[in-house]
C-alpha positions as CSV (number, residue, x, y, z in Angstrom):
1,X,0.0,0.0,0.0
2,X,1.0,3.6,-0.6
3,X,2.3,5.9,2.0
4,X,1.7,9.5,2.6
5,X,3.1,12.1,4.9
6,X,1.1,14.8,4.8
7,X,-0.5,17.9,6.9
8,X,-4.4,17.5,6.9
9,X,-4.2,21.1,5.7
10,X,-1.4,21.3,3.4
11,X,-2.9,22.1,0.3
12,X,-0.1,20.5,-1.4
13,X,-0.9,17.3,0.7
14,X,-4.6,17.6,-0.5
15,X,-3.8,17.6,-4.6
16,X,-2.2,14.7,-3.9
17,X,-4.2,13.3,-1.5
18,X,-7.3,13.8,-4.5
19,X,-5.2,12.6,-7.1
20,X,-4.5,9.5,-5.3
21,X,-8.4,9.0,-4.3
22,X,-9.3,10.1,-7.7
23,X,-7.5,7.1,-9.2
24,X,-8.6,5.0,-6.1
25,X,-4.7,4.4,-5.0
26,X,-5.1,2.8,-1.7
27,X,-3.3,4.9,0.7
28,X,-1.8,5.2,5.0
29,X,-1.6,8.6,5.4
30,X,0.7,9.5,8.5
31,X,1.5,13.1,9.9
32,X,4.2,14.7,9.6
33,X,5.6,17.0,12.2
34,X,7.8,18.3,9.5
35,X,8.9,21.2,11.0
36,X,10.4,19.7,13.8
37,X,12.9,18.7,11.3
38,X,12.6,14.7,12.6
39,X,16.1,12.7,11.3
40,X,14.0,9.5,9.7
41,X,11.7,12.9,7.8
42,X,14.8,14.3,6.6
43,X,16.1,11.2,5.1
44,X,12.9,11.0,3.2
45,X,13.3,14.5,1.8
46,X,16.2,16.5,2.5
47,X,14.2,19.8,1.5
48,X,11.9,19.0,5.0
49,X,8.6,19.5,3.3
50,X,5.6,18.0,2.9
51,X,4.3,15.4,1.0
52,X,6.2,12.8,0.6
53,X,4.6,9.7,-0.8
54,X,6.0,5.8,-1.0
55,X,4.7,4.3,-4.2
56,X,6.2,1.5,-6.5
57,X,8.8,1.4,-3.6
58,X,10.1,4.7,-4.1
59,X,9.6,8.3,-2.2
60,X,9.0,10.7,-4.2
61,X,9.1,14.5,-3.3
62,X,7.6,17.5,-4.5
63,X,3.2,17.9,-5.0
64,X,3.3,18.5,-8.6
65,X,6.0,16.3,-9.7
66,X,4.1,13.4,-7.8
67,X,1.1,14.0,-9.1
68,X,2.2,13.8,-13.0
69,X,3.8,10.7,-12.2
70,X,0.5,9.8,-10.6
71,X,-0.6,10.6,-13.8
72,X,1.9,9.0,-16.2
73,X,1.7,5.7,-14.2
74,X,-2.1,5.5,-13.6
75,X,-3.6,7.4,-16.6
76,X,-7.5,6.1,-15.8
77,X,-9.2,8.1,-14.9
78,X,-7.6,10.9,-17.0
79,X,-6.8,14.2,-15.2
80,X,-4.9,15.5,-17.6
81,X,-5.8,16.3,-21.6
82,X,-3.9,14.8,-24.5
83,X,-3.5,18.0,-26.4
84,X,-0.1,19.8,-25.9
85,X,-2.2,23.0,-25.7
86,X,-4.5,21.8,-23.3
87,X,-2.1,20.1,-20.6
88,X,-0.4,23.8,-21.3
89,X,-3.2,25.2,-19.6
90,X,-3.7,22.8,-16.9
91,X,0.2,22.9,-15.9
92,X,-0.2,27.2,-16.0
93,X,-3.0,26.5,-14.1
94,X,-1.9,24.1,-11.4
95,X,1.2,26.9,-11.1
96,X,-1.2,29.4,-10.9
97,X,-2.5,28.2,-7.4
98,X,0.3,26.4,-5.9
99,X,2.7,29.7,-6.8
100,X,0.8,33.0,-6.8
101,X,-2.4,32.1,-5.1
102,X,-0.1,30.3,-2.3
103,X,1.9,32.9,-2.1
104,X,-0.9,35.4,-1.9
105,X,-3.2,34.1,-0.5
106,X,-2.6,30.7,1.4
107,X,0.7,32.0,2.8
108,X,-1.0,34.9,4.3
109,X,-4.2,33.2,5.7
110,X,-3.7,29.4,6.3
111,X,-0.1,29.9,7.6
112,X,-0.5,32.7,9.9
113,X,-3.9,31.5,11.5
114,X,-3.2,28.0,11.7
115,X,0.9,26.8,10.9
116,X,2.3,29.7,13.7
117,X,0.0,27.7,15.9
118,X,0.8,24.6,14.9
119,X,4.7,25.3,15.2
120,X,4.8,27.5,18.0
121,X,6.0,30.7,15.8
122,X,3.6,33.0,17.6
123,X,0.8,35.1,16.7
124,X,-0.9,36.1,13.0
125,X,0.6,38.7,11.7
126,X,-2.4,41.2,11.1
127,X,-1.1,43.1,7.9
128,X,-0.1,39.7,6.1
129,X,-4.1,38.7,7.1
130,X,-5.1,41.4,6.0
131,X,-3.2,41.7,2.6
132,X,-4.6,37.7,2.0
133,X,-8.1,38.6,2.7
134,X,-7.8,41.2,-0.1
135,X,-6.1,38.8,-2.7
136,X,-8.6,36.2,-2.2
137,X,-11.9,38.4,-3.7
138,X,-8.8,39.2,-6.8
139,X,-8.9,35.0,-7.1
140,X,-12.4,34.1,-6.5
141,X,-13.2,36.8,-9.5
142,X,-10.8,35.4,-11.8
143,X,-12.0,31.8,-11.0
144,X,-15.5,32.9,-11.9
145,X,-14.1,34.7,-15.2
146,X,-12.8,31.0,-16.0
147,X,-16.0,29.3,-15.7
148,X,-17.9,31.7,-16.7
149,X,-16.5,30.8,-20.3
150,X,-15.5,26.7,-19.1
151,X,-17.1,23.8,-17.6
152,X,-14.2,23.0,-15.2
153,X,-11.2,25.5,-14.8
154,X,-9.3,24.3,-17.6
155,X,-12.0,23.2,-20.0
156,X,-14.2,20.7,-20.9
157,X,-13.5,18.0,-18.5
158,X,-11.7,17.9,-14.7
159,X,-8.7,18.0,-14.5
160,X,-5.4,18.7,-12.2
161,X,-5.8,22.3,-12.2
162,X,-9.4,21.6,-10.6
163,X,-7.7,19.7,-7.7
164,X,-5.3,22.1,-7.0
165,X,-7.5,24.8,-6.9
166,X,-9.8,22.9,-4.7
167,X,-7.5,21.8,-2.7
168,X,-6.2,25.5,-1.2
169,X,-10.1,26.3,-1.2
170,X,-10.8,23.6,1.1
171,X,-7.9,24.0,3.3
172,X,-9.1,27.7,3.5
173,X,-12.5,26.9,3.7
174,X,-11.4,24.9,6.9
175,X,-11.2,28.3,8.6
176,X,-13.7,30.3,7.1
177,X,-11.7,32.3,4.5
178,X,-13.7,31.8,1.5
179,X,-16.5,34.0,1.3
180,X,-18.5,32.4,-1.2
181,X,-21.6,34.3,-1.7
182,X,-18.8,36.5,-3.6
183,X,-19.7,34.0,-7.2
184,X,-22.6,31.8,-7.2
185,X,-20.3,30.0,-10.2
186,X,-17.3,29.2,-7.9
187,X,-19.8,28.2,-5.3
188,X,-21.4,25.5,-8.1
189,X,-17.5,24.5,-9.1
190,X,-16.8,24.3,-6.1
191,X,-19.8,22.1,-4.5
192,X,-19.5,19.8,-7.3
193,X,-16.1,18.9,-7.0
194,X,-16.4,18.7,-3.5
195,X,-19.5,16.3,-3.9
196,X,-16.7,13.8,-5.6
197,X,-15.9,10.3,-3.7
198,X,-12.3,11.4,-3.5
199,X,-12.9,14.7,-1.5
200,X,-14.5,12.3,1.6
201,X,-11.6,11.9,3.4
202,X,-10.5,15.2,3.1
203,X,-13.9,16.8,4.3
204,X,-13.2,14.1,7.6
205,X,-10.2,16.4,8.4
206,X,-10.0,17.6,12.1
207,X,-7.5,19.4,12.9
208,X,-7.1,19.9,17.0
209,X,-7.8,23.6,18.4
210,X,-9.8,24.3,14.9
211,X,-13.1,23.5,14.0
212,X,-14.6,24.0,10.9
213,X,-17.8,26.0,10.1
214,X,-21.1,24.2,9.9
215,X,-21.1,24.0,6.0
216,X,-17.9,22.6,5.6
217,X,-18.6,19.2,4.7
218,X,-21.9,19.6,3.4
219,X,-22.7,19.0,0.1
220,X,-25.3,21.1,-0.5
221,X,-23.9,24.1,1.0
């Protein structure tokens, strides 16, 4: 069986987490306390970050690289086109979310509510909250120019750049950051990717000293 080491909340964790479910890769998951920089963690991945997933008896670092070898190896279902163009779009896509929307967003909300917590760093930082809540609305609108012209974020079908976007939504959504009355079309995107088999484990998430809001794993939110 596979193994992860994750962070329930990683984001990063959670596109791979999908991706695995997606395919219906059995899989342990097993925390990681990554950032107390744990000897046996550091062999695994010298960089100290999370995930890290065992799979065809190698570790392999690094969300998106696991996730197209995911891909390459288990191609059914397909979450990713066969047109240059389109897997183009889905890669710029996928980068779109785990770079500038991470480092706009996710960085400045996630991480300062919940990881200084978690690692003992201290207090939010109110400016960086601040700043996140106001890049978020810039997101959410440009997510609802996307479907407002698409079925899924990257076309036609689901793909990788719908997981990864989903998967810093829901880790947000964990702590009430997504105000979602802000595009009724993100809202449906969203509720119907979250209504998938493979986002049930992630919606099971608890995360001690947080608690989600009422809506957050209900499907017909």
């Amino acid at each position: 069986m596979a193994r992860l080491y994750h962070v329930p909340l990683s984001p990063f964790c959670r596109k791979v987490r999908l991706s695995l479910a997606e395919k219906k890769i059995e899989v342990e998951l097993v925390e990681e306390r990554y950032w107390e920089q744990d000897a046996d963690f550091l062999r695994r991945n010298p960089a100290a970050k999370v995930p890290v997933l065992r799979l065809d008896g190698m570790l392999m670092a690094e969300s998106a690289a696991i996730c197209e070898y995911i891909e390459e190896t288990r191609p059914d279902p397909c979450l990713m086109p066969k047109k240059p163009a389109e897997r183009l779009e889905v890669r710029r896509l996928v980068s779109w979310f785990d770079d500038k929307f991470h480092h706009e967003v996710t960085s400045k909300l996630l991480y300062e509510r919940v990881n200084k917590k978690m690692t003992g760093e201290g207090y939010p930082d109110s400016s960086n909250v601040k700043s996140g809540a106001k890049a978020i609305k810039y997101h959410i609108d440009y997510l609802s120019w996307l479907l407002d012209h698409r079925r899924w974020l990257a076309g036609d079908n689901m793909t990788l750049a719908d997981f990864a976007a989903a998967a810093h939504l829901s880790s947000l959504d964990y702590i009430s950051d997504v105000d979602w009355n802000r595009s009724a079309v993100v809202k449906d995107w969203y509720a119907k990717i979250k209504s998938r088999p493979a986002f049930r484990s992630i919606l099971a998430d608890q995360v001690p000293g947080f608690r989600p809001p009422s809506h957050y794993a209900d499907l017909d939110f």
